[in-house]
C-alpha positions as CSV (number, residue, x, y, z in Angstrom):
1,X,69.4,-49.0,236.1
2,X,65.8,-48.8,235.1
3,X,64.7,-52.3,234.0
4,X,64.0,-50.8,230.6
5,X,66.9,-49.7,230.1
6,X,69.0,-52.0,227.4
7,X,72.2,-52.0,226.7
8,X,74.0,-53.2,223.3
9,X,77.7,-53.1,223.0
10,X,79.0,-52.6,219.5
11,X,82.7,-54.8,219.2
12,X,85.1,-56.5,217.3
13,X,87.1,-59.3,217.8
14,X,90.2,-56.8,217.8
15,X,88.9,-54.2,220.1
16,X,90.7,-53.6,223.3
17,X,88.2,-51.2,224.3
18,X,85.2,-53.7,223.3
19,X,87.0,-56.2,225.5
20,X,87.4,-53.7,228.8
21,X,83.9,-52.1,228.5
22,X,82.5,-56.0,228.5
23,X,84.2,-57.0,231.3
24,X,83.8,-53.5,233.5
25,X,79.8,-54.2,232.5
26,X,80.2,-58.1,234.0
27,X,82.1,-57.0,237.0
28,X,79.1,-54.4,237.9
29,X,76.3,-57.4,236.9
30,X,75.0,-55.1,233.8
31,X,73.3,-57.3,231.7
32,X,74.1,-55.9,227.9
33,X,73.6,-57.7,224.0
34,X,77.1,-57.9,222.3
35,X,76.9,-57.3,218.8
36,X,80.0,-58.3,216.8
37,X,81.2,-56.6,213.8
38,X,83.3,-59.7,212.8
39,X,80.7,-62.2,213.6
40,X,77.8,-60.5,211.7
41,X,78.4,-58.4,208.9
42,X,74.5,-56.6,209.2
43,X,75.9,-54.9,212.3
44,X,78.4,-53.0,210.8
45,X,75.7,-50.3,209.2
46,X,74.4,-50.0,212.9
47,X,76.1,-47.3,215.0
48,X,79.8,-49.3,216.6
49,X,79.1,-47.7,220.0
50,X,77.5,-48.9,223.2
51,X,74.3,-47.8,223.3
52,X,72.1,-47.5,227.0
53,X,68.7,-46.5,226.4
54,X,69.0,-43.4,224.1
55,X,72.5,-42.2,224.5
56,X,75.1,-43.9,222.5
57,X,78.7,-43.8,224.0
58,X,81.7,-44.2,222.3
59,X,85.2,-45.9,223.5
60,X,85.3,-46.7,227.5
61,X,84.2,-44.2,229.0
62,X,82.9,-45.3,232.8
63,X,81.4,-41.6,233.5
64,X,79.0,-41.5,230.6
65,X,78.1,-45.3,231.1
66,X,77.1,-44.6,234.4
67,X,75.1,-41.8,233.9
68,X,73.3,-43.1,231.4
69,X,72.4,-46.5,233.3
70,X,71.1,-43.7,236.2
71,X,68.7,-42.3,233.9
Protein backbone atom coordinates (compact mmCIF):
# COMPACT_ATOMS: atom_id res chain seq x y z
CA UNK A 1 0.00 0.00 0.00
CA UNK A 2 1.33 3.33 -1.11
CA UNK A 3 1.77 5.53 1.98
CA UNK A 4 -0.69 7.95 0.42
CA UNK A 5 -3.02 5.81 0.19
CA UNK A 6 -5.93 6.36 2.93
CA UNK A 7 -8.39 4.39 3.80
CA UNK A 8 -11.97 5.38 5.56
CA UNK A 9 -14.39 2.76 6.45
CA UNK A 10 -18.05 3.91 6.39
CA UNK A 11 -20.06 1.75 9.45
CA UNK A 12 -22.71 1.48 11.77
CA UNK A 13 -22.96 0.09 14.97
CA UNK A 14 -25.29 -2.68 13.44
CA UNK A 15 -23.20 -3.65 10.48
CA UNK A 16 -21.93 -7.14 10.26
CA UNK A 17 -20.08 -6.30 7.30
CA UNK A 18 -18.60 -2.92 8.96
CA UNK A 19 -17.53 -5.16 11.80
CA UNK A 20 -15.60 -8.05 9.41
CA UNK A 21 -14.10 -5.51 6.94
CA UNK A 22 -12.48 -3.75 10.37
CA UNK A 23 -11.21 -6.66 11.64
CA UNK A 24 -9.89 -8.30 8.09
CA UNK A 25 -8.11 -4.59 7.76
CA UNK A 26 -6.48 -5.03 11.66
CA UNK A 27 -5.49 -8.61 10.99
CA UNK A 28 -3.47 -7.39 7.66
CA UNK A 29 -1.99 -4.06 9.88
CA UNK A 30 -4.00 -1.59 7.32
CA UNK A 31 -4.24 1.40 9.12
CA UNK A 32 -7.96 2.89 8.05
CA UNK A 33 -10.28 6.10 9.76
CA UNK A 34 -13.71 4.61 10.91
CA UNK A 35 -16.38 6.82 10.41
CA UNK A 36 -19.64 5.90 12.18
CA UNK A 37 -23.05 6.62 11.01
CA UNK A 38 -24.45 6.23 14.51
CA UNK A 39 -21.82 8.17 16.29
CA UNK A 40 -21.89 11.19 13.89
CA UNK A 41 -24.87 12.13 12.14
CA UNK A 42 -22.63 14.55 9.32
CA UNK A 43 -21.31 11.21 7.96
CA UNK A 44 -24.37 9.88 6.81
CA UNK A 45 -24.43 12.50 3.57
CA UNK A 46 -20.87 11.02 2.86
CA UNK A 47 -20.73 7.99 0.67
CA UNK A 48 -21.37 4.58 3.47
CA UNK A 49 -18.59 2.63 1.68
CA UNK A 50 -14.89 2.00 2.35
CA UNK A 51 -13.07 4.17 0.39
CA UNK A 52 -9.01 3.43 -0.54
CA UNK A 53 -7.61 6.18 -2.37
CA UNK A 54 -10.13 6.90 -5.28
CA UNK A 55 -12.12 3.77 -5.51
CA UNK A 56 -14.97 3.39 -3.14
CA UNK A 57 -15.97 -0.35 -2.32
CA UNK A 58 -19.06 -1.46 -1.08
CA UNK A 59 -19.92 -4.52 1.43
CA UNK A 60 -16.72 -6.95 2.11
CA UNK A 61 -15.32 -7.59 -0.62
CA UNK A 62 -11.33 -8.75 0.02
CA UNK A 63 -10.58 -8.74 -3.94
CA UNK A 64 -11.49 -5.16 -4.63
CA UNK A 65 -9.79 -4.04 -1.20
CA UNK A 66 -6.72 -5.52 -2.27
CA UNK A 67 -6.48 -4.24 -5.45
CA UNK A 68 -7.10 -1.02 -4.61
CA UNK A 69 -4.43 -0.91 -1.62
CA UNK A 70 -1.95 -2.28 -4.72
CA UNK A 71 -2.54 0.68 -6.58
Amino acid sequence: MSTATQVIVYSSNTCTYCKQLKQYLNEQSIAFEERNIDTNDAFIDELQATVIGDTRILGMNTTRIQKALAQ
